[in-house]
N, C-alpha and C positions, 0 to 999 in steps of 0.2 A: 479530394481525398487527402487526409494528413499523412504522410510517410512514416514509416516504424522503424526505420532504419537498422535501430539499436537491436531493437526486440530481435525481428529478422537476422539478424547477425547472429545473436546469443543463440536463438532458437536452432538454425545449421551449425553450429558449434557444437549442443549439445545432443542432434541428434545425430550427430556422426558418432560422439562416443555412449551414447547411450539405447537402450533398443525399443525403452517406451518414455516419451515426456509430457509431462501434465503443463499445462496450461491453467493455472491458476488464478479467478480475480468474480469481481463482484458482477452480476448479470449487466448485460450493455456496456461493458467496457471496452471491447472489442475482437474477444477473444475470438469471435467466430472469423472475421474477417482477418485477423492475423493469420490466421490460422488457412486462407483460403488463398490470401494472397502466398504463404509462404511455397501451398502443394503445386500452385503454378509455376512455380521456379525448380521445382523438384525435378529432381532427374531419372526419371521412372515413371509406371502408374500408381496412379494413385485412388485411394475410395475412399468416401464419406459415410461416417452413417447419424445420423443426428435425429436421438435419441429422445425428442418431442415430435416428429415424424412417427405416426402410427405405423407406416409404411416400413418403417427404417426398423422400429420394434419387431414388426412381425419377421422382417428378414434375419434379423438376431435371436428369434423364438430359440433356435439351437446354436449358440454363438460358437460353439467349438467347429460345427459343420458350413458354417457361414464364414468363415473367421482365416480358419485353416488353408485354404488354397490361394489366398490373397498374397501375391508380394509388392515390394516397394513399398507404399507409405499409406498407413490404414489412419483414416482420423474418426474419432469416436467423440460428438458433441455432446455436450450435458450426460458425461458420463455417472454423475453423482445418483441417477437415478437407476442406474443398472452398476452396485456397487457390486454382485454377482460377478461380473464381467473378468474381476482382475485375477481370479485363480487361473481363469482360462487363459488370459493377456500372459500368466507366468509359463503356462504350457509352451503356447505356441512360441515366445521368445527365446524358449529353452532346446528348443531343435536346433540342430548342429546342422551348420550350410547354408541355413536359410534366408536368413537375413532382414527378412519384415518389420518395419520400424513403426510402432504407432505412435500417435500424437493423440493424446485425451486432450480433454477440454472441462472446465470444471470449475463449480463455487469449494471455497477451502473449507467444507465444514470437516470439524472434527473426527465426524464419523467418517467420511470418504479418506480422510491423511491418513487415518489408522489402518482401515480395509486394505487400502494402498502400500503403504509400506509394510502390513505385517506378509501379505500377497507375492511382493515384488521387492522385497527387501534386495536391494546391490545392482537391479535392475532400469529403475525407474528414477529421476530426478525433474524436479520440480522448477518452471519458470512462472513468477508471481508476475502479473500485467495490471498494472494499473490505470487509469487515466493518463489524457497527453499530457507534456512533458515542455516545457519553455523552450529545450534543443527541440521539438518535432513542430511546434508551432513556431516559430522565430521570437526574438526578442522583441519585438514590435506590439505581437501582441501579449503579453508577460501580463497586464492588467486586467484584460478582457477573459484570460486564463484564471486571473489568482478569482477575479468575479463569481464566474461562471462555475469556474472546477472543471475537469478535464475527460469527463462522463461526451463521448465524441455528441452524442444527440443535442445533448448542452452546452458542448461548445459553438460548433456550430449550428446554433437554432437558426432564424431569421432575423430573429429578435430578444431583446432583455427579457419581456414579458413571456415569449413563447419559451425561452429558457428557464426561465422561474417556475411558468407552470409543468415545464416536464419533468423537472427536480422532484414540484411538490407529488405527481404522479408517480414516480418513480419510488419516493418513501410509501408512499401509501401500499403500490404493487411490491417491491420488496417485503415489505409485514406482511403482507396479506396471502400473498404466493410462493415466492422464495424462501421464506424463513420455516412455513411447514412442509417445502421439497427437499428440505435438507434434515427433515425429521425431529426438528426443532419443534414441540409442544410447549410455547408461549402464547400466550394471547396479545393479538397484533394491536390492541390500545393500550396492551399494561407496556409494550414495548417500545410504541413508539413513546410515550408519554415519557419513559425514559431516557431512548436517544434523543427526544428534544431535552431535558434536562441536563443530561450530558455534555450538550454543545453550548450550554451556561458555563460549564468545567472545561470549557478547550484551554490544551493548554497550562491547566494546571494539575497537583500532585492530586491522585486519587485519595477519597477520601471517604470510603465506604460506608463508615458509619452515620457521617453527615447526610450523605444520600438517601441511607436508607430510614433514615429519621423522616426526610423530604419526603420520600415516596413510600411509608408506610408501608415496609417488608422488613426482613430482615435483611442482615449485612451479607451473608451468603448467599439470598438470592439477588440480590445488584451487582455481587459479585459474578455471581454466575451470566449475568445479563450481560455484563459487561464482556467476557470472555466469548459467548454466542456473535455479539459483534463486532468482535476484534477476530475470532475464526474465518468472519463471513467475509471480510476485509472492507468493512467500511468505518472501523474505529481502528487507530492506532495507540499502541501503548507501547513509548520509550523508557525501559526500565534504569535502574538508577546505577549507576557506578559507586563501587564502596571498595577499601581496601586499606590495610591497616596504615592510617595516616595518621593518628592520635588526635583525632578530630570526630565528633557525632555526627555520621550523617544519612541524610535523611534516606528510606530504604524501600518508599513507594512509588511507582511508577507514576509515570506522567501520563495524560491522554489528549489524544486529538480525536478529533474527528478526520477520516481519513484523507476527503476530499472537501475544498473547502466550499465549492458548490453549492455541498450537501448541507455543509455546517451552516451555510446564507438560506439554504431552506428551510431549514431545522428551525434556524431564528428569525427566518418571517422577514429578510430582507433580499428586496426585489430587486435593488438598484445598487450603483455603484454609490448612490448618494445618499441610500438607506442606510449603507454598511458605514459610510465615512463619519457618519453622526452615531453609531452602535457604540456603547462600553466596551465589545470585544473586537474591534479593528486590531488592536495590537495584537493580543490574540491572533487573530485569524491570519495577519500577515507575517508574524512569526511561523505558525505551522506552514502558512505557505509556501515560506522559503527555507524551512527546513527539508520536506517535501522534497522541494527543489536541488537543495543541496545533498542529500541523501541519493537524490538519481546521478547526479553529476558527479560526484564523488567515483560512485558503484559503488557503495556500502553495503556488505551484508547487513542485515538485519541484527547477527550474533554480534557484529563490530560496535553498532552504534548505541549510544547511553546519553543520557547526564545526568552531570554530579552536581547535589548540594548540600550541605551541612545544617544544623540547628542553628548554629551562629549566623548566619545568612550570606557565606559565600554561595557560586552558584557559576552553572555553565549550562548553557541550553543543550551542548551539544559536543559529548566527547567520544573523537571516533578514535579505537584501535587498533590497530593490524600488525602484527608480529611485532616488530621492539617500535613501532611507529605510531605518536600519539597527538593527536591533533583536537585542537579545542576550537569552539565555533560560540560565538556571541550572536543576535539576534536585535536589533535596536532602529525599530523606524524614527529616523532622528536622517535628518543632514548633517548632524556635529556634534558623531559619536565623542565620548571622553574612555579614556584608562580609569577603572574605577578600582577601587578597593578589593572588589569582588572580586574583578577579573586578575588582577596582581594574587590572590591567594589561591586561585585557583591554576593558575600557570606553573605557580611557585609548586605548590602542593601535588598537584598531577605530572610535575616536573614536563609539563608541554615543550615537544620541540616548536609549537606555532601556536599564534591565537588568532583568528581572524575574528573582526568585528566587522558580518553583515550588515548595513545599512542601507537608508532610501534616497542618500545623497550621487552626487555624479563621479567622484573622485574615489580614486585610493591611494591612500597615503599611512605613512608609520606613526603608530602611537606610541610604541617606546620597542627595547628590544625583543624580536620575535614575534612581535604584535603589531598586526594591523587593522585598517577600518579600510575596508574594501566595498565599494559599489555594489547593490544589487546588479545594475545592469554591466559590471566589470566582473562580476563574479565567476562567471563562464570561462572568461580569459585568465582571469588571476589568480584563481584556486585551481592547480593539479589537480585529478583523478587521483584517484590509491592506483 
């Protein structure tokens, strides 16, 4: 079993100051186990009730009478499917003395974030759980990780092959199951047919029209595609940074595919040796150690960007936090250079740092405030925010 460390830390953090927490991420991620290993540690009783259990439904028939006399720590799984649930979740948290802390568990669609917050508005905060993580695996396996994708079934399969096919299963049962429990009315070949299209685009600037020229819809409804699985949390989209620089620049989001796993399934490569001979290696090892460096960081989501111009400056990755601005390059290369781009964008974004990622051993200075730092040094040599 791989350790959560992080998660579990964040998680008793924020359920000490908060009285209900979600648990947010894509089916098999691990939410359930996170979630099980944490109530073992918990200092009280605790109950489960997990809400594809018929068993667990019918004891919820009257959630308020079920609900109500519980103290310590109530965990409610696959809550998305009893979105019912959260006026009652606002009752019982609202009694004075009490002190019953629950921990949902939950896919991010749209419809559940909304019921949720308009329900338990000042109540309730959100932990998004991804895939494992280069800190929860060690560095050792950091390849086996960017391969596979960090989907725990898929990491550790037995094997490449047993990995690959539970990916490809995995896409298939996500369209097929999850995407209409989340009340999502898409048909599961007009969708996948697009997220595999999509992980042609890893990586680069959305381009909707193009797309939907590709897949014969309109631009609205790709776009609407796009946003269904970027809710569900298995696409990412890093929006652009813009701000009066006297310069054009570009003002559409970027997209990944979330995990990069997924994105090796998407694109039908089985092997490490599939992927090293793909047009989108660069791609796929960019996202993955953006990915990377986004956990290690601790980047909120509202922090991180990048910025590029018409002219063709450009930054993979500009993160911000109160007057602190930090710029990130990306370059599988052993001998990275200072390029043009990156001098206009340091200058322009007025960076107090620029780091330039790479797949060499070494870190060393490329001119002032700039470096080219080691993937495998990057742990040690890049600060947290």
């Amino acid at each position: 079993m791989v350790p959560r460390t992080r998660h579990l830390t964040r998680l008793g953090r924020l359920i000490d100051g908060h009285p209900v927490v979600a648990i947010l991420g894509a089916r098999q991620v691990g939410k359930t186990t996170l979630a099980r290993e944490f109530a073992q540690h918990f200092e009280g009783p605790t109950f489960r009730f997990d809400l594809e259990d018929p068993d667990d439904l019918a004891r919820l028939a009257e959630p308020k009478l079920a609900l109500g006399p519980l103290h310590g720590l109530v965990v409610i799984d696959e809550v998305q499917r009893r979105p019912d649930l959260f006026p009652v979740l606002r009752v019982l948290v609202d009694r004075p003395e009490v002190g019953t802390k629950f921990l949902v568990l939950g896919s991010a669609s749209p419809d559940l974030l909304r019921q949720s917050s308009e329900s338990l508005a000042g109540r309730i905060v959100y932990q998004e759980l991804g895939g494992f993580a280069v800190d929860e695996v060690g560095l050792s396996e950091a390849d086996r990780l960017w391969v596979r994708g960090g989907f725990p079934r898929s990491f550790l399969a037995g094997s490449s092959v047993k990995s690959y096919e539970w990916r490809l299963a995995f896409i298939r049962t996500f369209l097929e199951r999850d995407i209409p429990s989340l009340g999502i009315q898409v048909p599961a070949v007009a969708l996948h047919r697009f997220w595999r299209m999509l992980a042609h685009y890893h990586g680069q600037l959305w381009n909707g029209a193009e797309l939907a020229r590709a897949f014969g819809v309109s631009a609205t409804a790709v776009r609407r595609y796009l946003d269904l699985l970027t809710g569900a949390l298995v696409v990412r989209q890093l929006p652009p940074w813009h701000e009066n620089v006297g310069k054009r620049q570009v003002r559409s989001p970027k997209v990944y595919i979330a995990d990069p796993g997924l994105l090796h399934g998407l694109l039908g490569l089985e092997s490490r040796q599939d992927l090293e001979g793909h047009p989108k290696v660069g791609a796929s090892w960019e996202g993955f150690v953006l990915r990377e460096l986004l956990t290690h960081l601790d980047a909120r989501a509202e922090e991180a960007f990048f910025w590029a111009t018409h002219a063709g400056a450009e930054l993979d990755l500009f993160v911000v936090r109160g007057r602190r601005r930090l710029g990130f390059e990306v370059k599988r290369t052993t001998a990275p250079t200072l390029t043009r781009s990156m001098r206009s964008a340091a200058e322009t974004l007025k960076l107090d740092s620029l780091d330039v990622i790479h797949a060499g051993e070494h870190t060393f200075d490329l001119g002032e405030r700039v470096r080219a730092v080691a993937f495998q040094r990057m742990f040690a040599d890049v600060e947290p925010l």
